[in-house]
N, C-alpha and C positions, 0 to 999 in steps of 0.2 A: 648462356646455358641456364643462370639461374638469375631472377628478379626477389630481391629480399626488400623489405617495406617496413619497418618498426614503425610500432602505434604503441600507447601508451598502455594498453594491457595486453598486445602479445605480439609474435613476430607473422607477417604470413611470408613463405616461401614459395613462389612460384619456381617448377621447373619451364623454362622457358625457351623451349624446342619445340615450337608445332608444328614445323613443318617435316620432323623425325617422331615427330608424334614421343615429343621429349625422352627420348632413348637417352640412355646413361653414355658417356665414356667415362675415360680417366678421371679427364679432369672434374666432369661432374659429377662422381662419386666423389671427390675430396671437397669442390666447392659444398658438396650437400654437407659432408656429416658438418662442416665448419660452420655455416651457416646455421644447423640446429646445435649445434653444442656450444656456438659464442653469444648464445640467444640470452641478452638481462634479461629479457620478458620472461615470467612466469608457464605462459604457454605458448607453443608455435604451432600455426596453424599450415598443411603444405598440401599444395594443391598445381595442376598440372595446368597449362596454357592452351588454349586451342581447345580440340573437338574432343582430345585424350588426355587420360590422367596419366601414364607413363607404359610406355611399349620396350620396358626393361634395356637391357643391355645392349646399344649400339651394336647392330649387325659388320657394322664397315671394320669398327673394332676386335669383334670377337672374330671374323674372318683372318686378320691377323697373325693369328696366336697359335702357338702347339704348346705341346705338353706344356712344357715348364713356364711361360707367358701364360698360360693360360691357367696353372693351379696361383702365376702371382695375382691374375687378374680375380679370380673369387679371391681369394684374401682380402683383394683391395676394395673389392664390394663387401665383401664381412665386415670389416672393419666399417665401412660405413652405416650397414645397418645395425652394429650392433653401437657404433655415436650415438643414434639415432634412440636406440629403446635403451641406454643409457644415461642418457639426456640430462639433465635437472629439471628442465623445463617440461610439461606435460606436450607431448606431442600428437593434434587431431590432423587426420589424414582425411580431408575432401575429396571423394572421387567423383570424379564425370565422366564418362566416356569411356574407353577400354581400360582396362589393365591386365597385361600380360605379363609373361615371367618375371624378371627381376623389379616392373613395378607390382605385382602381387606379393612380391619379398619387401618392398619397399612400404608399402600398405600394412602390413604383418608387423614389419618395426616400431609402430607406432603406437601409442597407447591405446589413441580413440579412434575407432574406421568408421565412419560415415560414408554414405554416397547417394547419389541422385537415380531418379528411374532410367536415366541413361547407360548408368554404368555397366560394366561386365569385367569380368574375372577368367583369366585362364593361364592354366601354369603351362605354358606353350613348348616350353622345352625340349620335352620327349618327341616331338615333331621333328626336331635338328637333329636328333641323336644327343643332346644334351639332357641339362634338369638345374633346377633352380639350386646355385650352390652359395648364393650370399646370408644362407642362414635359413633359407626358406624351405628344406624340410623337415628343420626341427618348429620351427613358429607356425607353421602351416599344419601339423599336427596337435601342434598346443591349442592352436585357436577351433580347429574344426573337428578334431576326433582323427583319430586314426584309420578308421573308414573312410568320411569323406576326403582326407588328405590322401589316400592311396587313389580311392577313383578319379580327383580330378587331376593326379601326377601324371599317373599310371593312363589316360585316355586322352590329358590333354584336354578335354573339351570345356566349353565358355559357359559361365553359368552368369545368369540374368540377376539383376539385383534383387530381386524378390528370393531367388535360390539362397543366393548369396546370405541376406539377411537370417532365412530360413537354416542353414548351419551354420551361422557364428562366425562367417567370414568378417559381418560388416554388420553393427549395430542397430540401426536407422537407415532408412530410405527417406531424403528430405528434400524436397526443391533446393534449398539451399544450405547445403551443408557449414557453407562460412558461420552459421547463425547458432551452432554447437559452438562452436569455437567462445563466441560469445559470450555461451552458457557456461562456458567452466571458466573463461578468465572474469568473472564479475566474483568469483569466488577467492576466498583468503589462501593468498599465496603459501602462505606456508604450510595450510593444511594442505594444498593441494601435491606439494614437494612430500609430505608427510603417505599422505594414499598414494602418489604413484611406487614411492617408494614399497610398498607393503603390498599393492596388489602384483607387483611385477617379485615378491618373494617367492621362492621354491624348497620352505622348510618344513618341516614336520608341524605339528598342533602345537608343542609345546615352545618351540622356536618363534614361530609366529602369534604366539599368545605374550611370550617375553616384547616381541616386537612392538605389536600392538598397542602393548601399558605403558612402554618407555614413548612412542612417539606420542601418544596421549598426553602424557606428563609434560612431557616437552610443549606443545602445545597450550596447553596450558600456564605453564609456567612466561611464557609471550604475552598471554591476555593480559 
């Protein structure tokens, strides 16, 4: 399910399902958040196998489940995205290819979203009768506005990486997304533990301005 690779400035985590077009189950929501949360490296870089970057939530699985199987089973995807944008480690998400429902939740969890002119995005959900419930209506709001977070729930439809870049789904369009990864682990690890921590804050001016001077100091105080 999943291929982990340790290099000496980060980790990369391939989901490694292409021939499911790395769809989630159980066990690869637990292998995932484990693999980014036991990461020493400073950054982990996670990227899909094959033609897609991840086609969310194994269908064989989710056919499965009722009611109650089925609110354990978002749990046990929450819990992994929220491993995931918990991290210590800064986390840049590589996309190629599609990403649909719970990989668009999965994309969302991570600090940095890059992707290639291949990619595509769609929160496919509402097409089943479902909807992304691993954390991905509140991160899917966060990251793109609350407009564009209704129309692409609420319709379903696939937006191209230029769209995508164009509301704030995804940073950068790069041929090579690994080469971001790069760029942030050549930087000083503990600043970077220092910014991920402060930009993933949610407090008022004066909480974040407290923030800001104590992790500076700190910082500091290292040199």
């Amino acid at each position: 399910m999943l291929s982990v690779t340790d290099g000496d400035d980060y980790r990369v985590v391939a989901l490694d399902r292409p021939a499911k077009r790395n769809a989630l189950t159980r066990q690869g929501l637990d292998d995932l958040a484990a693999a980014v949360s036991d990461a020493p490296q400073p950054v982990v870089y996670v990227h899909g196998a094959g033609e897609a970057f991840c086609a969310g939530a194994d269908l064989d699985t989710v056919r499965g489940l009722d009611g109650d199987s089925g609110a354990a089973f978002a749990r046990r995807g929450q819990r992994t995205m929220n491993a995931i944008a918990d991290a210590d480690s800064v986390v840049v998400a590589g996309i190629d290819g599609p990403a649909r429902g719970g990989g668009v939740e999965l994309a969302l969890a991570c600090d940095v979203r890059v992707c290639t002119p291949a990619a595509s995005f769609a929160e496919t959900g509402v097409k089943l009768g479902l909807f992304g419930a691993w954390g991905g209506t509140r991160r899917l709001r966060q990251a793109v506005g609350a407009t564009h977070a209704a129309d692409l729930s609420l319709s379903g439809r696939t937006v191209d990486a230029a769209e995508a870049k164009e509301m704030g789904l995804v940073s950068r369009v790069v041929d090579d997304p690994r080469q971001v990864a790069d760029e942030v682990a050549v930087n000083d690890p503990d600043a970077l533990r220092e910014l991920q921590s402060l930009l993933g804050a949610d407090g008022d001016r004066e909480e974040t301005d407290d923030l800001e001077a104590g992790a500076f100091g700190r910082l500091l105080e290292q040199s």
